[in-house]
N, CA, C and O atoms as a CHARMM CRD file, in Angstrom:
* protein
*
  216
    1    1 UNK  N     91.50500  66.67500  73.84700 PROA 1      0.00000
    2    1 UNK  CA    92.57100  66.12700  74.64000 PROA 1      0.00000
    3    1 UNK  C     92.20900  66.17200  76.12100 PROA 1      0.00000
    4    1 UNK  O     92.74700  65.36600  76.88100 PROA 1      0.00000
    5    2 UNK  N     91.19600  67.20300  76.64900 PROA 2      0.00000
    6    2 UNK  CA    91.28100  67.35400  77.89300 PROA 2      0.00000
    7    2 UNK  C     90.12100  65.78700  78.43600 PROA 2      0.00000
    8    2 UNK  O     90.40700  64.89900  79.23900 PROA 2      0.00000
    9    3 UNK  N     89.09200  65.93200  77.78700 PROA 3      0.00000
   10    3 UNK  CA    88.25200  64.66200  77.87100 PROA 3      0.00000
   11    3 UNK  C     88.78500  63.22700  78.02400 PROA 3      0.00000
   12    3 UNK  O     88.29400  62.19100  78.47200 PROA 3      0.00000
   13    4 UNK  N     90.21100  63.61900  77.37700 PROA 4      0.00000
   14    4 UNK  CA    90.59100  61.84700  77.13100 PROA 4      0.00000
   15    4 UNK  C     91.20400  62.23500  78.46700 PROA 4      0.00000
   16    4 UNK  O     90.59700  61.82800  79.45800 PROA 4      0.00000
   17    5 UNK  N     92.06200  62.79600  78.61800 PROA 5      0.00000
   18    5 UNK  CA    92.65100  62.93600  80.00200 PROA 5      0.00000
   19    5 UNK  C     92.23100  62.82700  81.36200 PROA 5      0.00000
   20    5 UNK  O     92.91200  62.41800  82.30200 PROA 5      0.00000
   21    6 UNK  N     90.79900  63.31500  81.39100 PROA 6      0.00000
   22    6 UNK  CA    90.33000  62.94200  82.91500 PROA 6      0.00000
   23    6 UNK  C     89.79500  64.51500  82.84800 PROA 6      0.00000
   24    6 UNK  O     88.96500  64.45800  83.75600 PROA 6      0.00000
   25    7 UNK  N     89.74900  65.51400  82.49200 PROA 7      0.00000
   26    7 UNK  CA    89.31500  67.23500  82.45000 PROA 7      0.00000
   27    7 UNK  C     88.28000  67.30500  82.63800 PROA 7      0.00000
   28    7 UNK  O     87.84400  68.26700  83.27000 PROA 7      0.00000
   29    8 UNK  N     87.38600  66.22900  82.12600 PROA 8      0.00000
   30    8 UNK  CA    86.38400  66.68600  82.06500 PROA 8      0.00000
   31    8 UNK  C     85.46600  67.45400  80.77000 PROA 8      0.00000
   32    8 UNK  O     85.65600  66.95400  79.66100 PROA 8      0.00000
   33    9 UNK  N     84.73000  68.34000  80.82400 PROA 9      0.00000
   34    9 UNK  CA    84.25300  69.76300  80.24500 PROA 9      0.00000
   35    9 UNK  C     83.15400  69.00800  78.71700 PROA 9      0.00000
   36    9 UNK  O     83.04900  67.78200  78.72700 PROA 9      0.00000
   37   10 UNK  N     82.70600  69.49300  77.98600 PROA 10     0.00000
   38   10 UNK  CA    82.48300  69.17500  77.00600 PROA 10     0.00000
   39   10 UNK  C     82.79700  67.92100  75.92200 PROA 10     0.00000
   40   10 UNK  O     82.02200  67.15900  75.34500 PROA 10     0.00000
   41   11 UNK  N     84.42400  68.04700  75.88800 PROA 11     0.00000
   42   11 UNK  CA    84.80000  67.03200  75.34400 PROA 11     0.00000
   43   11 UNK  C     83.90700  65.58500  75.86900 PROA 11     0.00000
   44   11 UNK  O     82.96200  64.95900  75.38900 PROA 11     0.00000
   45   12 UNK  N     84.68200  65.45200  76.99900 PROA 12     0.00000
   46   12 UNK  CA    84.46700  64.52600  77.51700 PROA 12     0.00000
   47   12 UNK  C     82.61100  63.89600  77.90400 PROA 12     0.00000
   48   12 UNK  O     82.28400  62.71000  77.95800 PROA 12     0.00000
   49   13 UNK  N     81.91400  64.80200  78.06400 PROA 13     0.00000
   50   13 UNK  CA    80.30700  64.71000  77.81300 PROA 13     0.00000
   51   13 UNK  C     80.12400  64.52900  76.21500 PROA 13     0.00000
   52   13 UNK  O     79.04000  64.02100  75.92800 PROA 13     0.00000
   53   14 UNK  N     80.98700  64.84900  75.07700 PROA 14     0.00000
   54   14 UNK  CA    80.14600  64.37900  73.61700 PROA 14     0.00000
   55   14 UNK  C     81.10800  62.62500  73.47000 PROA 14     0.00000
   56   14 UNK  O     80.64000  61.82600  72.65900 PROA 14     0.00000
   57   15 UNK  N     82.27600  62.23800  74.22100 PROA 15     0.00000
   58   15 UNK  CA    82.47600  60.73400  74.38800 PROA 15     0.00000
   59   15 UNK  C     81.99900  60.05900  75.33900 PROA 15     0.00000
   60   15 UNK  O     82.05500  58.83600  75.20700 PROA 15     0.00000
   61   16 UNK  N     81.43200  60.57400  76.48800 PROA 16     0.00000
   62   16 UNK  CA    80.79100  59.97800  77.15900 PROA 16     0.00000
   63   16 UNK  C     79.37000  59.51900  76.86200 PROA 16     0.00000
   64   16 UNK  O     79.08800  58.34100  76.64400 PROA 16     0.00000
   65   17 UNK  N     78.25100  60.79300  76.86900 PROA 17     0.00000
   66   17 UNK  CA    76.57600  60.63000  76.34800 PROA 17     0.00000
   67   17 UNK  C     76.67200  60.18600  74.76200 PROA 17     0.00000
   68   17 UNK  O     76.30700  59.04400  74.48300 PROA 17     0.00000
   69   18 UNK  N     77.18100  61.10800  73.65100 PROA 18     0.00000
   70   18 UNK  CA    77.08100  60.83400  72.25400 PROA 18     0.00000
   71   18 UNK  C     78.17400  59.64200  71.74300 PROA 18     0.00000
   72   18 UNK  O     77.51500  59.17900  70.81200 PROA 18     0.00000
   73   19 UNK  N     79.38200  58.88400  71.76400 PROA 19     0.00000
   74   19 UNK  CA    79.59200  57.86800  71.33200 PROA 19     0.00000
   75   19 UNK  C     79.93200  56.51600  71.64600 PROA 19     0.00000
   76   19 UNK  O     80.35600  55.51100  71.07500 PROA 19     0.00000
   77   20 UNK  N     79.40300  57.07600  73.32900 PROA 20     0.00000
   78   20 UNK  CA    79.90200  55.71300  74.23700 PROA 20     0.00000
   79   20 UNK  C     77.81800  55.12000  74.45800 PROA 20     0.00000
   80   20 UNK  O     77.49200  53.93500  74.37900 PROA 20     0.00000
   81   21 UNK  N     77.17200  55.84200  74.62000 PROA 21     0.00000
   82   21 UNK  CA    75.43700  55.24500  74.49100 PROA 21     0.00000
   83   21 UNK  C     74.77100  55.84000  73.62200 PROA 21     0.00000
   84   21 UNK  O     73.66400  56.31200  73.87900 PROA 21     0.00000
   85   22 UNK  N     75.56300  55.95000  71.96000 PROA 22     0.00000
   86   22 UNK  CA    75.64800  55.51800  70.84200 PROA 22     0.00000
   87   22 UNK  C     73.88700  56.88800  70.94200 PROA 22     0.00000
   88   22 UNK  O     72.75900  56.56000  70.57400 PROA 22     0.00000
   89   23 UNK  N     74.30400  58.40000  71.57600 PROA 23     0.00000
   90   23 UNK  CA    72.96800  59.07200  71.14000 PROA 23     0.00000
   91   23 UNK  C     74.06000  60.25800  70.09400 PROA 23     0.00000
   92   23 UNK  O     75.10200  60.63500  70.63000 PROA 23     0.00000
   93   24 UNK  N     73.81300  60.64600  68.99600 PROA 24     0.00000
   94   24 UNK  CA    74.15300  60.93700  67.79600 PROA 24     0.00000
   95   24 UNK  C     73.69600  62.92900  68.12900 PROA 24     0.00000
   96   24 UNK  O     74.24900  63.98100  67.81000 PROA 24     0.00000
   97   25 UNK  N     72.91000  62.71200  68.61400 PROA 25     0.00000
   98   25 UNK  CA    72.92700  64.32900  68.71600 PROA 25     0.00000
   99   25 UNK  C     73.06500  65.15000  69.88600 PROA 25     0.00000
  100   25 UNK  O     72.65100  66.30000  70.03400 PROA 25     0.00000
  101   26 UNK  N     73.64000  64.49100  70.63200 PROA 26     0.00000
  102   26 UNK  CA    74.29800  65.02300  71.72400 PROA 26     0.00000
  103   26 UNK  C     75.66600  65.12700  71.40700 PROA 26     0.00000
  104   26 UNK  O     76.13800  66.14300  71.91500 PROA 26     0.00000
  105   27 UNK  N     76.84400  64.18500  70.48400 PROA 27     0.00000
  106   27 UNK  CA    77.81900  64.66100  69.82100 PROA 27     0.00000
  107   27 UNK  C     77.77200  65.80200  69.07100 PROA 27     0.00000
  108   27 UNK  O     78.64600  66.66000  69.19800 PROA 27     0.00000
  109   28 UNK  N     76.61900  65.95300  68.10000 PROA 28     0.00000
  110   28 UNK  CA    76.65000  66.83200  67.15200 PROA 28     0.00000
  111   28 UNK  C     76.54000  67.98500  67.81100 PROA 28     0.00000
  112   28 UNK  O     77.38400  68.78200  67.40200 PROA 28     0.00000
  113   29 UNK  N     75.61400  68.57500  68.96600 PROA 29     0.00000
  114   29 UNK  CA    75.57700  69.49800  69.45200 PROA 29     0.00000
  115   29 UNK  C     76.93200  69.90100  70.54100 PROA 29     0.00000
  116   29 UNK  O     77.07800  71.03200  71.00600 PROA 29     0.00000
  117   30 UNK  N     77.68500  68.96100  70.77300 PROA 30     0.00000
  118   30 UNK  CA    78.61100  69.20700  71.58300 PROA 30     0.00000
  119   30 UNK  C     79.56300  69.28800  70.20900 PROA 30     0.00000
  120   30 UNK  O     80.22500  70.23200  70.63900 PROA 30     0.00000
  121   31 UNK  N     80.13400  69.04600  68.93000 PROA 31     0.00000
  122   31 UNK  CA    80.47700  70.00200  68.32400 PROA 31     0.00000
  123   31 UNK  C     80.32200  71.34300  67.64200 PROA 31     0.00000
  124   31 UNK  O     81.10200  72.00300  66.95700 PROA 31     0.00000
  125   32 UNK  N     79.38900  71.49400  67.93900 PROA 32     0.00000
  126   32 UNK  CA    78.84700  73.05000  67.20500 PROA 32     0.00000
  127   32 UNK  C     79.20700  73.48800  68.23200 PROA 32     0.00000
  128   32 UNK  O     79.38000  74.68300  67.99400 PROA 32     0.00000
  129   33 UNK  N     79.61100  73.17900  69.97200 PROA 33     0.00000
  130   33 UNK  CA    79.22800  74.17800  70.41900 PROA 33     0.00000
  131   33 UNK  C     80.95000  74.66100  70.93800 PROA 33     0.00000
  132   33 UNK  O     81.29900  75.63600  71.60400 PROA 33     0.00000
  133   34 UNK  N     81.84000  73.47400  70.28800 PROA 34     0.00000
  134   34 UNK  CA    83.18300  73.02700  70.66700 PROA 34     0.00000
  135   34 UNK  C     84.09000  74.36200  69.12100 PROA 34     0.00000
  136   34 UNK  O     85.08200  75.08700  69.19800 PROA 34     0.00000
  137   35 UNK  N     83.03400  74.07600  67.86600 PROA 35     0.00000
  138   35 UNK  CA    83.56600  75.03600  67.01600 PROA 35     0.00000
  139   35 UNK  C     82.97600  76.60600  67.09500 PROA 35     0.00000
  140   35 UNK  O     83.63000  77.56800  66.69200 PROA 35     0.00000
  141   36 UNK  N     81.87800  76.69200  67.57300 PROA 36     0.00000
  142   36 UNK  CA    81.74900  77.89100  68.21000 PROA 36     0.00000
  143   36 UNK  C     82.53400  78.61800  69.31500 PROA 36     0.00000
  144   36 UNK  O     82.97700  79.73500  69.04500 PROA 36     0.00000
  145   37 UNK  N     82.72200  78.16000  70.37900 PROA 37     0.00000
  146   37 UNK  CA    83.96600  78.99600  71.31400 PROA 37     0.00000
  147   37 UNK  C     85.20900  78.71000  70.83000 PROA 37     0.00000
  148   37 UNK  O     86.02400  79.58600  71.12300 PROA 37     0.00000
  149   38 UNK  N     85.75200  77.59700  70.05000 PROA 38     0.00000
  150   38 UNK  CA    87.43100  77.90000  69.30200 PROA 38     0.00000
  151   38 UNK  C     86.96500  79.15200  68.35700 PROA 38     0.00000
  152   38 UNK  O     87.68000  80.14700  68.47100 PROA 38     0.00000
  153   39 UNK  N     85.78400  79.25800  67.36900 PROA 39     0.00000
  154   39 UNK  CA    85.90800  80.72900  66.80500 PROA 39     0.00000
  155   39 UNK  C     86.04700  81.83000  67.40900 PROA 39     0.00000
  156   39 UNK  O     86.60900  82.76500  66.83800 PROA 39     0.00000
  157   40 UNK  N     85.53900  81.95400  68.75300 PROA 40     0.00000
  158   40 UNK  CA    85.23300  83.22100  69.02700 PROA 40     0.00000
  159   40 UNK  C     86.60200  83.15900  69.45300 PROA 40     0.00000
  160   40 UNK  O     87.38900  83.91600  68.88500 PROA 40     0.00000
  161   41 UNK  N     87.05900  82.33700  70.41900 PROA 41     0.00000
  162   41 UNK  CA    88.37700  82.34000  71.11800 PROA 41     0.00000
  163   41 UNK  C     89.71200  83.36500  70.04800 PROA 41     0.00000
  164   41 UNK  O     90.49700  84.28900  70.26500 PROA 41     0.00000
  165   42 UNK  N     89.26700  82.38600  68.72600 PROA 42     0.00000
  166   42 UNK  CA    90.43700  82.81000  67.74300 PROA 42     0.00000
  167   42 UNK  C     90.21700  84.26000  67.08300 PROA 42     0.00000
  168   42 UNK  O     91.17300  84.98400  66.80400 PROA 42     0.00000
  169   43 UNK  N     88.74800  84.65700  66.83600 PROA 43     0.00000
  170   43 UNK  CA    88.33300  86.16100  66.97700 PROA 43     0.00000
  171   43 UNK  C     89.34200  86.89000  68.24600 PROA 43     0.00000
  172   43 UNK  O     90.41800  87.45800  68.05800 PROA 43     0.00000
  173   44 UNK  N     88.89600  86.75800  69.08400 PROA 44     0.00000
  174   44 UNK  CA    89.82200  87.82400  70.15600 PROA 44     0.00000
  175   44 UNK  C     91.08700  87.52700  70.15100 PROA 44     0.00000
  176   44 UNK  O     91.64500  88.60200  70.37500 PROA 44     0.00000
  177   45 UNK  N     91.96400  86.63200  70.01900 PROA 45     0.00000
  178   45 UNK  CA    93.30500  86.40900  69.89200 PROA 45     0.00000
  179   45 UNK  C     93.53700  87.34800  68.91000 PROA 45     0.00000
  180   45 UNK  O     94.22400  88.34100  69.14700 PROA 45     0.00000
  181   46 UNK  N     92.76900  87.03000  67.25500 PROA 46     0.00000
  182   46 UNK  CA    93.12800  87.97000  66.41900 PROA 46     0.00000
  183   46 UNK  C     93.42400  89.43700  66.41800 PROA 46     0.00000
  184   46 UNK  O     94.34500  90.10000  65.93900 PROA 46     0.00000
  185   47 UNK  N     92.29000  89.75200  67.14500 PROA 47     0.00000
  186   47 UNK  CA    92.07500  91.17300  67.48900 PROA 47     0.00000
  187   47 UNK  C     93.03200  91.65500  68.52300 PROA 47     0.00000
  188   47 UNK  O     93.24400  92.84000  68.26600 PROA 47     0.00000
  189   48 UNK  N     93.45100  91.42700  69.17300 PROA 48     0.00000
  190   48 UNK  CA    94.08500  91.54300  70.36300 PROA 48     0.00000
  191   48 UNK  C     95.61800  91.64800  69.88000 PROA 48     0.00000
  192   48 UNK  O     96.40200  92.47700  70.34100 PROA 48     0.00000
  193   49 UNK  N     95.90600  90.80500  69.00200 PROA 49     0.00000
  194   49 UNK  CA    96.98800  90.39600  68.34600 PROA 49     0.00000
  195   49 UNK  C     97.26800  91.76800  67.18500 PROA 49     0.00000
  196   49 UNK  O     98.32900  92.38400  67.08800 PROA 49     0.00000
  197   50 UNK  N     96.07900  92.00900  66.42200 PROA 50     0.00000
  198   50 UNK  CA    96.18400  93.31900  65.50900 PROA 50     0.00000
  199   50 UNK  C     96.54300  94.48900  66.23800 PROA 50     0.00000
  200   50 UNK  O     97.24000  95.24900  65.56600 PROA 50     0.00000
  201   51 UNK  N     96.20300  95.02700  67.82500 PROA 51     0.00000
  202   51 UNK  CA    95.56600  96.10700  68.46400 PROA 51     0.00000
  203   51 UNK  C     97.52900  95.98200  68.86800 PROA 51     0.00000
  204   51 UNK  O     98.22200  96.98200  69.05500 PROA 51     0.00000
  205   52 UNK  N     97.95000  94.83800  68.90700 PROA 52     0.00000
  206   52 UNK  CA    99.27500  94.91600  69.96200 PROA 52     0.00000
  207   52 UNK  C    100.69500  94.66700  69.10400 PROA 52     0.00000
  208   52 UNK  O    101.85100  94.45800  69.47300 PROA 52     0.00000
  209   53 UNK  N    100.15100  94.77000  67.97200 PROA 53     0.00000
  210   53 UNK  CA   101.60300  94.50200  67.32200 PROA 53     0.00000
  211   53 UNK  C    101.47800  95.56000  65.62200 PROA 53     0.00000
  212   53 UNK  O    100.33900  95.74600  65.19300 PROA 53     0.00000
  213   54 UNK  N    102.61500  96.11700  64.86300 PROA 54     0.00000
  214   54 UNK  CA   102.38200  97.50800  64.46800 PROA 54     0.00000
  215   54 UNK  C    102.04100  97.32000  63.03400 PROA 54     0.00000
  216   54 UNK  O    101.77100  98.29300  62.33000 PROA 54     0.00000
């Protein structure tokens, strides 16, 4: 969402380089790297979330 918006960041570099001049692994690597920090992100929420509630 932030890519379509004007944000910038990642998003917006795997629609810009990977499906707008049609290079295929510059998307792919800009999702691995888009489901890698939502995991970790959702790792520490979890944890954080276990540590703070009983």
């Amino acid at each position: 969402m932030s890519g379509w918006s004007g944000g910038g960041g990642i998003g917006d570099f795997a629609i810009r380089y990977g499906y707008q001049m049609n290079q295929l692994d510059a998307t792919y690597i800009s999702i691995v790297v888009l489901l890698i920090f939502v995991s970790i992100v959702q790792v520490i929420g979890t944890f954080i979330s276990k540590k703070t509630t009983h």
